[in-house]
N, CA and C atoms as a LAMMPS dump frame, in Angstrom:
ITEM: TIMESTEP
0
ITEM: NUMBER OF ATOMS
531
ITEM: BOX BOUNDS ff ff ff
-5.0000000000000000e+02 5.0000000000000000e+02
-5.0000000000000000e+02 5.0000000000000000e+02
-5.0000000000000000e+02 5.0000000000000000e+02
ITEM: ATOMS id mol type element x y z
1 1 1 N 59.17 225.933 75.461
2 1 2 C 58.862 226.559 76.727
3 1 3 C 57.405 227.016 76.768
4 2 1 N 57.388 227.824 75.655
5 2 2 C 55.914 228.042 75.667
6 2 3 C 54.501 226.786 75.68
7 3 1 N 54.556 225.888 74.926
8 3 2 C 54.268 224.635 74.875
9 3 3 C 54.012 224.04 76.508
10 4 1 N 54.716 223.856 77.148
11 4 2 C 55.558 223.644 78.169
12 4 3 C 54.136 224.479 79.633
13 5 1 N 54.865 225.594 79.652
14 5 2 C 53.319 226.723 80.044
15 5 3 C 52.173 226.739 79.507
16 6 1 N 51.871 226.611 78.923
17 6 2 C 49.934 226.116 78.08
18 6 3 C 49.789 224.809 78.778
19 7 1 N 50.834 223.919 78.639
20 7 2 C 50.058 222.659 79.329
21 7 3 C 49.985 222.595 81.037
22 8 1 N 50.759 223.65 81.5
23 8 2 C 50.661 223.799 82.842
24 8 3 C 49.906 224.12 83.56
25 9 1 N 48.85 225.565 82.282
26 9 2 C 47.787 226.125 82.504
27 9 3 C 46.441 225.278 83.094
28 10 1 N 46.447 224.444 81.521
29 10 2 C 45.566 223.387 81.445
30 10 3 C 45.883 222.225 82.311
31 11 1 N 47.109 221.77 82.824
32 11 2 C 46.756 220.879 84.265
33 11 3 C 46.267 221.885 85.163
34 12 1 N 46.268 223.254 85.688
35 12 2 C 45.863 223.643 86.611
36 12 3 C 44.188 223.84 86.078
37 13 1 N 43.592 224.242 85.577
38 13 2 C 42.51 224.71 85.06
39 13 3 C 41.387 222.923 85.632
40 14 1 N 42.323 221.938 84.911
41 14 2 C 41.79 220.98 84.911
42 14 3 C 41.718 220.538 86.404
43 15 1 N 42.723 220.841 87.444
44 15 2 C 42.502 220.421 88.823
45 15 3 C 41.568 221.288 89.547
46 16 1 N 41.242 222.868 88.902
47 16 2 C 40.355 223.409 89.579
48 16 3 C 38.924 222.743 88.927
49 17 1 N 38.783 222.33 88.192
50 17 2 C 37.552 221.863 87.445
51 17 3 C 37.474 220.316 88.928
52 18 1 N 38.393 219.452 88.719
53 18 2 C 38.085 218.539 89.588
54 18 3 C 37.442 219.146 91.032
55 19 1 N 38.222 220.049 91.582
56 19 2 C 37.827 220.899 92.75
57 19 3 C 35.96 221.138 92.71
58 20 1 N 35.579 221.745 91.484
59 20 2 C 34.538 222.25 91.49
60 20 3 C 33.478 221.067 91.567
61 21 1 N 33.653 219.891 90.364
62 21 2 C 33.014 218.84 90.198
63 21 3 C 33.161 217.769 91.646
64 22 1 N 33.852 217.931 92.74
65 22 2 C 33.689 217.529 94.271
66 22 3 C 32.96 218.398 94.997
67 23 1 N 32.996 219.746 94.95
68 23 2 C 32.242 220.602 95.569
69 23 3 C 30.536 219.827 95.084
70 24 1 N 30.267 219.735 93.639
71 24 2 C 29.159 219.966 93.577
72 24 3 C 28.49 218.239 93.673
73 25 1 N 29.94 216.996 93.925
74 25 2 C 29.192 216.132 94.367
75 25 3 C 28.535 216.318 95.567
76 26 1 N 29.27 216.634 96.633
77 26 2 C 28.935 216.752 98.141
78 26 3 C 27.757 217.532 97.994
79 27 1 N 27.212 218.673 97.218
80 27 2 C 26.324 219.337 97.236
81 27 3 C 24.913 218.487 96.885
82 28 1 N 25.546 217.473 95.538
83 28 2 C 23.934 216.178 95.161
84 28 3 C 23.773 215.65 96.299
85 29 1 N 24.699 214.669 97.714
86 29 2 C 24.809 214.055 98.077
87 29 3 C 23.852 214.966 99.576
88 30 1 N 24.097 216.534 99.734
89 30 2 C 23.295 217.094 100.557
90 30 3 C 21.795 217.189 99.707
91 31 1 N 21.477 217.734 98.734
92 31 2 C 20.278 218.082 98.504
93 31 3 C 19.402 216.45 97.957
94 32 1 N 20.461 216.079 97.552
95 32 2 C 19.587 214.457 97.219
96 32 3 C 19.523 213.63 98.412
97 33 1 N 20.595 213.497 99.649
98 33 2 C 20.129 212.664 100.501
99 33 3 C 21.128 211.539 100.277
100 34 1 N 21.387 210.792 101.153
101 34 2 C 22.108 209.512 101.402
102 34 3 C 21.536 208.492 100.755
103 35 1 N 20.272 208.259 100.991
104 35 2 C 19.523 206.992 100.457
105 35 3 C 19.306 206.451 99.372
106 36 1 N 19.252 205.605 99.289
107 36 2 C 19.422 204.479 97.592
108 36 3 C 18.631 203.512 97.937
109 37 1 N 18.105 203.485 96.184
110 37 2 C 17.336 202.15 96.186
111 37 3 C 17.416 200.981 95.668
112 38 1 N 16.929 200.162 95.451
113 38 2 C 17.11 198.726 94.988
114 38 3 C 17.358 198.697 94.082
115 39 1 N 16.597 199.665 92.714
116 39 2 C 16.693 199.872 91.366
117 39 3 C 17.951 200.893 91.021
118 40 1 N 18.549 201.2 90.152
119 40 2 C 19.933 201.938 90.021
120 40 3 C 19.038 203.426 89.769
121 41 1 N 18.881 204.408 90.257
122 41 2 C 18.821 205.524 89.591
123 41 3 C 19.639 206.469 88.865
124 42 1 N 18.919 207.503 88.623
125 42 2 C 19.68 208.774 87.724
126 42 3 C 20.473 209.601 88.295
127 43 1 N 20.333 209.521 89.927
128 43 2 C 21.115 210.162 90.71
129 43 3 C 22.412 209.199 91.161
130 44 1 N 22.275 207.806 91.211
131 44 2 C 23.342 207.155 91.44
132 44 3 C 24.475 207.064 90.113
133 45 1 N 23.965 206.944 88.785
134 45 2 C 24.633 207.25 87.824
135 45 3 C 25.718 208.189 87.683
136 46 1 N 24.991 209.39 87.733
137 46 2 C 25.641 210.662 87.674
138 46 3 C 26.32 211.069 88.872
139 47 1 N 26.364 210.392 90.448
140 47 2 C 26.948 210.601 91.206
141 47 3 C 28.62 209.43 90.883
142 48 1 N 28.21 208.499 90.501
143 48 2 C 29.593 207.548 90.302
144 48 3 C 30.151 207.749 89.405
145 49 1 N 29.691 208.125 88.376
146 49 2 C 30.122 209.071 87.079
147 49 3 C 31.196 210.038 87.549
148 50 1 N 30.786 210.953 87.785
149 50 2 C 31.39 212.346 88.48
150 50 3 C 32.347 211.796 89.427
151 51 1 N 32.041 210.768 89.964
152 51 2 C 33.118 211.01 91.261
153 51 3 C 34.086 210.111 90.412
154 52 1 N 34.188 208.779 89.949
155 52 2 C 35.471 208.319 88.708
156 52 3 C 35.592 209.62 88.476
157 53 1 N 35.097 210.385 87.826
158 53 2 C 35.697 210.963 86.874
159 53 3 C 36.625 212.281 87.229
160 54 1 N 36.081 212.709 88.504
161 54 2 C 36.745 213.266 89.688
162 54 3 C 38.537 213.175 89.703
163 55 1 N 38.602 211.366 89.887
164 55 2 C 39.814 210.769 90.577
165 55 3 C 40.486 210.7 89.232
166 56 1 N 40.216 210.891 87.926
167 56 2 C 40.952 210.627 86.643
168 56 3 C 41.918 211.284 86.578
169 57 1 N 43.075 211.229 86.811
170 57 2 C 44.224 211.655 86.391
171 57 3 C 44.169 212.009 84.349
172 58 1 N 43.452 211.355 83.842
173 58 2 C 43.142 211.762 82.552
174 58 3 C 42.25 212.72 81.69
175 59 1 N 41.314 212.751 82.409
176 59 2 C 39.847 213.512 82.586
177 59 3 C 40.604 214.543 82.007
178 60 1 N 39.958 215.357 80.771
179 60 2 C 40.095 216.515 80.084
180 60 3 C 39.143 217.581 80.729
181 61 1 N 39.918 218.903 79.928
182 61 2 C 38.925 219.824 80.7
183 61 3 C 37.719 220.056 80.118
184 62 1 N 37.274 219.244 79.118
185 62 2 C 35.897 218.952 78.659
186 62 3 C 35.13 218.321 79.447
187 63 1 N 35.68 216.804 79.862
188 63 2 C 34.753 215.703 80.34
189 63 3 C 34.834 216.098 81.988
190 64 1 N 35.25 216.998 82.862
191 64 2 C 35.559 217.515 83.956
192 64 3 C 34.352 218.609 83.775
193 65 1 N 34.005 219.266 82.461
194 65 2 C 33.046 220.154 82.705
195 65 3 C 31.507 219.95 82.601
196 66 1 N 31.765 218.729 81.403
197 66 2 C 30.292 218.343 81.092
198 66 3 C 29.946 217.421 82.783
199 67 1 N 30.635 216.694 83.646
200 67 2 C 30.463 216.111 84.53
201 67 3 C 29.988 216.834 85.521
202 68 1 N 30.563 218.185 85.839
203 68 2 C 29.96 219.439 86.926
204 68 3 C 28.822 219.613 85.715
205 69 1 N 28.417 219.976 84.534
206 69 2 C 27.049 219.827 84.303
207 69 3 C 26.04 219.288 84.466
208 70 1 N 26.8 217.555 84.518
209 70 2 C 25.468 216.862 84.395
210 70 3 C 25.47 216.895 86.885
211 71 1 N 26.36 216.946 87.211
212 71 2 C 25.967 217.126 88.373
213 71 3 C 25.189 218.48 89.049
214 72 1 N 25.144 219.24 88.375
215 72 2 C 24.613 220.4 88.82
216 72 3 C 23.281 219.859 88.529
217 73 1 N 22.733 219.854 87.325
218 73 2 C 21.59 220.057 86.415
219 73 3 C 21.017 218.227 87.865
220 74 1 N 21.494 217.471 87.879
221 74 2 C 21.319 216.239 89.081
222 74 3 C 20.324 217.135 90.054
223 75 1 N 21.743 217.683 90.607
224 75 2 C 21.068 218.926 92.059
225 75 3 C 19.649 219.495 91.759
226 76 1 N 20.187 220.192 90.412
227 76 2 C 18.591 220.882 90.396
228 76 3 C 17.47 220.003 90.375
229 77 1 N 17.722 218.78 89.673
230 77 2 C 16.413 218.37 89.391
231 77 3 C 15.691 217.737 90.564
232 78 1 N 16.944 217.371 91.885
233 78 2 C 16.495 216.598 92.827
234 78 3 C 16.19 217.897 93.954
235 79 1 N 15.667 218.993 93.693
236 79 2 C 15.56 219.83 94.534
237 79 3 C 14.471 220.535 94.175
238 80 1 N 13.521 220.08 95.45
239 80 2 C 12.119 220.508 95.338
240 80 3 C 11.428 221.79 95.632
241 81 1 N 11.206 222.163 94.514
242 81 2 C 10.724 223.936 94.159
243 81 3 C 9.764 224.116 95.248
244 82 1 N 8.767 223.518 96.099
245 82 2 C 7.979 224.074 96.806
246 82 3 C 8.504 224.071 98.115
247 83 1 N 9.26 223.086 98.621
248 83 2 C 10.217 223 99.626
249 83 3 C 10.836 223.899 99.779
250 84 1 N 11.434 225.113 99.031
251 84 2 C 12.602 225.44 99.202
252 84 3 C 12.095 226.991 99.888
253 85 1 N 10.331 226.709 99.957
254 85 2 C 10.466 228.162 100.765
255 85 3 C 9.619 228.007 102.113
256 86 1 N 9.959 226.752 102.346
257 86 2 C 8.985 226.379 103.922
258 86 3 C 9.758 226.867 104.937
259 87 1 N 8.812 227.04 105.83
260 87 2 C 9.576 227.35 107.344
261 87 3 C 10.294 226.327 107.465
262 88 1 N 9.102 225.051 107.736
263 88 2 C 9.918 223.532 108.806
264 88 3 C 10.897 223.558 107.548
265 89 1 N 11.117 223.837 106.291
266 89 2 C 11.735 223.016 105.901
267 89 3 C 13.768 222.843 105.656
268 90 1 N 14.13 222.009 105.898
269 90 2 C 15.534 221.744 105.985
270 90 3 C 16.301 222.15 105.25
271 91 1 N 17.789 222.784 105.934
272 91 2 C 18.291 223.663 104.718
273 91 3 C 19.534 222.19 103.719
274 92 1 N 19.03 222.647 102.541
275 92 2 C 19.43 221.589 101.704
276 92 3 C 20.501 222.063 100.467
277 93 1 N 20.368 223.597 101.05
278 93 2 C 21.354 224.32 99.821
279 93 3 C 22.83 224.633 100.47
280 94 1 N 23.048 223.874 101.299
281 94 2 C 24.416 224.26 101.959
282 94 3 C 25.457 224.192 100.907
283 95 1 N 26.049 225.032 100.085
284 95 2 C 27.435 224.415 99.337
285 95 3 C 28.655 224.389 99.869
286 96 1 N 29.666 223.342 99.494
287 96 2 C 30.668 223.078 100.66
288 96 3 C 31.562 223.432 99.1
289 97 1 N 32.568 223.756 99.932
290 97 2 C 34.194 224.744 99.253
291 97 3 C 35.222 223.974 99.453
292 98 1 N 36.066 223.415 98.411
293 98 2 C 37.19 222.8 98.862
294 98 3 C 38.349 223.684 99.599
295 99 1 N 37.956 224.781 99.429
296 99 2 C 38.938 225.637 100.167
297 99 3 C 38.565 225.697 101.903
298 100 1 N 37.524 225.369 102.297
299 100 2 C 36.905 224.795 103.687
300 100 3 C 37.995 224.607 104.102
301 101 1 N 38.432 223.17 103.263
302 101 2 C 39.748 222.235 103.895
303 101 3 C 40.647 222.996 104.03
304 102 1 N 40.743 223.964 103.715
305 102 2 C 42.751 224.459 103.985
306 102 3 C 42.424 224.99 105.503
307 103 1 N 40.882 225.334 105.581
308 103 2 C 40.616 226.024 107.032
309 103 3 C 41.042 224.572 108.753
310 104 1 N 40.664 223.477 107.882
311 104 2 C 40.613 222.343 109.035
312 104 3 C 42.12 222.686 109.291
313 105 1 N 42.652 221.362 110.595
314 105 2 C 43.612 221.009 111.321
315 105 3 C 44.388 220.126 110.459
316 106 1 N 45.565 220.521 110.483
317 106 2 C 46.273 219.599 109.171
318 106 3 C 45.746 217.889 109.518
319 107 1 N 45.452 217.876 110.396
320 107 2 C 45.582 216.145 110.336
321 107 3 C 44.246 215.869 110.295
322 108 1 N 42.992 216.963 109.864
323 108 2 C 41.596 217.024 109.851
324 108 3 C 41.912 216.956 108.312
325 109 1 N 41.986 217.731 107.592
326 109 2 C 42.477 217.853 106.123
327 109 3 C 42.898 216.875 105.389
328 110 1 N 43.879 216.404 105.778
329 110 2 C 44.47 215.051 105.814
330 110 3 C 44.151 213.709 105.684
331 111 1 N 42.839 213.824 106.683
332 111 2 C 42.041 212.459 106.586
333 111 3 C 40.829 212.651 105.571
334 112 1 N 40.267 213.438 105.549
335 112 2 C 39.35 214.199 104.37
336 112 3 C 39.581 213.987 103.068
337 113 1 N 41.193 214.157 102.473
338 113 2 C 41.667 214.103 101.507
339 113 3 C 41.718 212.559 101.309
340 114 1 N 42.357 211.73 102.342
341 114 2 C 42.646 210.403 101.907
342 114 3 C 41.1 209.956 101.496
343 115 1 N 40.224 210.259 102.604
344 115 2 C 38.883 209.419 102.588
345 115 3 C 38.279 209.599 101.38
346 116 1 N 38.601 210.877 100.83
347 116 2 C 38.327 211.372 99.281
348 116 3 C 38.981 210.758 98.18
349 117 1 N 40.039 210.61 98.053
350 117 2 C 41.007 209.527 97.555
351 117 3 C 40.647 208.325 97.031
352 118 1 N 40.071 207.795 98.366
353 118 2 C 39.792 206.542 98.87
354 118 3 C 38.05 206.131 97.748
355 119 1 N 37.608 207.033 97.879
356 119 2 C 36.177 207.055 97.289
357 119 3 C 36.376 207.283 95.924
358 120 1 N 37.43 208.478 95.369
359 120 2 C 37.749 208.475 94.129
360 120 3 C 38.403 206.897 93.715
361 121 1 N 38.86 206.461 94.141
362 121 2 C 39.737 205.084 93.545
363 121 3 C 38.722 204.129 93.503
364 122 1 N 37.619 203.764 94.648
365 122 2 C 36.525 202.66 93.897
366 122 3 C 35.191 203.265 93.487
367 123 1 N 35.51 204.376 93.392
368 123 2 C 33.795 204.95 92.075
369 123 3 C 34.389 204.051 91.151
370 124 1 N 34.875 204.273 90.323
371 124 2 C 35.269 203.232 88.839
372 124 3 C 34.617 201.896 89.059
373 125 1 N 35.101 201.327 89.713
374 125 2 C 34.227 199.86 89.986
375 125 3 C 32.862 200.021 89.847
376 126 1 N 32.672 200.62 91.14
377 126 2 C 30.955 201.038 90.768
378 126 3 C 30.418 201.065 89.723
379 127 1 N 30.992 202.486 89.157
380 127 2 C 30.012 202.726 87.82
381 127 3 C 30.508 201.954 86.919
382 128 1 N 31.463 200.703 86.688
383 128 2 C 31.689 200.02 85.944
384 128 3 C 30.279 199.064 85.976
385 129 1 N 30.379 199.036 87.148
386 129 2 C 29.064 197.52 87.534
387 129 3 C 27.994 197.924 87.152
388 130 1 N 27.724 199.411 87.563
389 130 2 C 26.405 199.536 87.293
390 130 3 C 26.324 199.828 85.881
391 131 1 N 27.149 199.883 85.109
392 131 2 C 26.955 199.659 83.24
393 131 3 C 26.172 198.497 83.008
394 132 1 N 26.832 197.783 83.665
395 132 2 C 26.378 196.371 83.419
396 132 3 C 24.836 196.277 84.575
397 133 1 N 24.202 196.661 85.055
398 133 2 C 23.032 196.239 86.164
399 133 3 C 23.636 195.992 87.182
400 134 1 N 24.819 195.854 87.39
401 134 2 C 24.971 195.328 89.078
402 134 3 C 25.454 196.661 89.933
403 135 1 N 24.403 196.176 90.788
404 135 2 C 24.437 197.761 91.899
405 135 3 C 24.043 197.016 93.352
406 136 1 N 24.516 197.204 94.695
407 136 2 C 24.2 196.942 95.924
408 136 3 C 24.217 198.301 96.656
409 137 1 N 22.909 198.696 96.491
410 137 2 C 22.249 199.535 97.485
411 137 3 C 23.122 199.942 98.719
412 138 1 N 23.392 199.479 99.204
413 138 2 C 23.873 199.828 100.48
414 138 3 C 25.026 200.134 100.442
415 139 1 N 25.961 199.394 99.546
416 139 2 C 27.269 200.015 99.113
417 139 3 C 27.372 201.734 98.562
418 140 1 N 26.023 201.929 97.947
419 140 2 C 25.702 202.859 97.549
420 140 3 C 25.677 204.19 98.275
421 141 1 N 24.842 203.677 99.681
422 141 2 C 24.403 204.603 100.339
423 141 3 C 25.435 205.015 101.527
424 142 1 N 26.589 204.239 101.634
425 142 2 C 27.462 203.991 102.489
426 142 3 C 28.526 205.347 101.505
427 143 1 N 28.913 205.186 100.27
428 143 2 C 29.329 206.09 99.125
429 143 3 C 28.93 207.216 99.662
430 144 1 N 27.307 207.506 99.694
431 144 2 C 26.902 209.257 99.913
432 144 3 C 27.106 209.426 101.087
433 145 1 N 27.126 208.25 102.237
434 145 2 C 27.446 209.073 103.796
435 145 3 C 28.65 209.765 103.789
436 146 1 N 29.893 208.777 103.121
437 146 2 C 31.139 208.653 103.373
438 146 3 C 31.385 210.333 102.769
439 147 1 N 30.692 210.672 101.381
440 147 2 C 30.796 212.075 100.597
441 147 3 C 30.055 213.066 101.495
442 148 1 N 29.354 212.925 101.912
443 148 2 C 29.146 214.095 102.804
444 148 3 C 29.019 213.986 103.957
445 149 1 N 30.53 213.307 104.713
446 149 2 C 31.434 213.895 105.911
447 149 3 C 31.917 214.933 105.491
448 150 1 N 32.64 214.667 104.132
449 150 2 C 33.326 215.604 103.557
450 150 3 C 33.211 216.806 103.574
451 151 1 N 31.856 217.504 103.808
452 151 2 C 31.753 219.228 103.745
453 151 3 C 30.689 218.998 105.151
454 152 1 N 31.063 218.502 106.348
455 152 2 C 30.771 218.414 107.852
456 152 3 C 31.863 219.143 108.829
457 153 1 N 31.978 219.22 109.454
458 153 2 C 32.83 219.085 110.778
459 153 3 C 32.78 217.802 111.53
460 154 1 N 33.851 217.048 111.638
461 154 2 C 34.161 215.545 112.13
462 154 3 C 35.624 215.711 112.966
463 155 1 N 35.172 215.149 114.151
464 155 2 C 36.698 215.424 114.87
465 155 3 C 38.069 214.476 114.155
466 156 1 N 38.726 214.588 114.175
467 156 2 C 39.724 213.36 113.699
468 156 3 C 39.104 212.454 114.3
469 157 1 N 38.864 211.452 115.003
470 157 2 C 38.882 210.33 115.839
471 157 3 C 37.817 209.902 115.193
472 158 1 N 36.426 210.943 114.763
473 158 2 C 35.644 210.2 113.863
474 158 3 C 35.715 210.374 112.407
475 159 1 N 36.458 211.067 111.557
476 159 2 C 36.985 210.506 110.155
477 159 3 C 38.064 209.602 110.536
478 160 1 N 39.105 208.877 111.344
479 160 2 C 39.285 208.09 111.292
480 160 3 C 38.829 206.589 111.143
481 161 1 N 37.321 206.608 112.137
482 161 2 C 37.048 205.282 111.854
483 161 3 C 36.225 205.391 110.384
484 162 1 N 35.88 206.305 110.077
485 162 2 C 35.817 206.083 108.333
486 162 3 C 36.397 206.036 107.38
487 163 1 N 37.52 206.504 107.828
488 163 2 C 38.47 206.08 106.946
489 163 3 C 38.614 204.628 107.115
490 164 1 N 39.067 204.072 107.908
491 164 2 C 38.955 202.604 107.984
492 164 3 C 37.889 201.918 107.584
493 165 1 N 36.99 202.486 107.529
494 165 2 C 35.391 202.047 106.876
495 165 3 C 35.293 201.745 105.342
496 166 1 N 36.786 202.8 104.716
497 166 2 C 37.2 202.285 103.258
498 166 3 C 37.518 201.047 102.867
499 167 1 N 38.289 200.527 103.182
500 167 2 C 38.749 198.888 103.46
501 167 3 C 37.437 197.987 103.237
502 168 1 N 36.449 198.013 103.912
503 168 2 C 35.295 197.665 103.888
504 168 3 C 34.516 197.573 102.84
505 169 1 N 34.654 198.775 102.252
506 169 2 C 33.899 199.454 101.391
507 169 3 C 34.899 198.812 99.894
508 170 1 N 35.74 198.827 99.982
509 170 2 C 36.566 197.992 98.838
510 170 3 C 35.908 196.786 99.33
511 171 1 N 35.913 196.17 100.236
512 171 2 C 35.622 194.869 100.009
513 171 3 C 34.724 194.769 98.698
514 172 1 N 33.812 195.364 99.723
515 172 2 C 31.731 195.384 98.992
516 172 3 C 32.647 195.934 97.193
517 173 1 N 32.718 196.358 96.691
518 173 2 C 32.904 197.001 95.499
519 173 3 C 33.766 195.714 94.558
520 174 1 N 34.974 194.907 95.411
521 174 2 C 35.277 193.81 95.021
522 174 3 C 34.241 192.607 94.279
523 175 1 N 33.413 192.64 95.116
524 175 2 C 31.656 191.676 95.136
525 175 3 C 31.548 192.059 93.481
526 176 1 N 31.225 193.104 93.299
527 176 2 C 30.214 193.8 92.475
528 176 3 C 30.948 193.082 90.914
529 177 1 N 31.923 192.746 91.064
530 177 2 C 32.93 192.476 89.763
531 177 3 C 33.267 191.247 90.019
């Protein structure tokens, strides 16, 4: 029994760790920006990284923590110290809360979660490919739009057609392999 409760702990511990390590993708995906380039970067790495590792039903509460590390330490590095005290300049520190979602409309929530789902199930591909060099840009950048709807306001009618935009997006990820 006791046995039993310790590991219950540690699945919960470990789903709030996933919680945190989505919070702080959506957060790279605000302060780094949508855009990708031709060449694979350090931010696309550690964003497909994190997000597999997100969707792992296996993921320990080690590799769940070093992953919100290496995504945080991402954030920081892609966040420009002189920027951050301009007038014009854009607010880039928004952090989004998975607890947001319990605030949406169940069928707002709902689609959020799948579309999240949906992104957790072909990161793996991705960062499989890009082990190997193969990366398509645009598949890429289509990845960070799709992640930060996620901590937006979107009526249903428009996370629906992104959700359907998944389908798509498997295609492209099919390619890559």
């Amino acid at each position: 029994m006791e046995a039993t409760h310790r590991e219950l702990e540690g699945l919960m511990r470990a789903e709030e760790l996933r919680d945190r390590l989505t919070e702080a993708l959506v957060g790279l995906i605000r302060t780094g920006g949508t855009g990708s380039f031709h060449m694979i970067s350090d931010k696309d790495r550690v964003f497909f990284r994190g997000l597999a590792l997100s969707g792992s039903p296996d993921a320990t509460e080690e590799q769940l923590q070093k992953g919100l590390g290496e995504v945080k330490a991402m954030r920081q590095r892609l966040t420009a110290p002189k920027c951050a005290g301009c007038a014009g300049a854009p607010d880039l520190t928004g952090e989004f809360s998975m607890e947001a979602l319990a605030k949406d409309d169940p069928e707002v929530r709902a689609l959020k979660f799948l579309i999240l789902s949906g992104l957790r199930s072909l990161a793996g591909v991705v960062q499989k490919a890009m082990e190997q060099g193969i990366h398509d840009p645009e598949l890429d950048e289509r990845f960070y739009r799709t992640m930060f709807v996620l901590g937006e306001d979107f009526a249903e009618e428009d996370l629906l057609q992104i959700a359907y935009g998944l389908e798509e997006m498997r295609e492209l990820s099919r390619k890559l392999i």
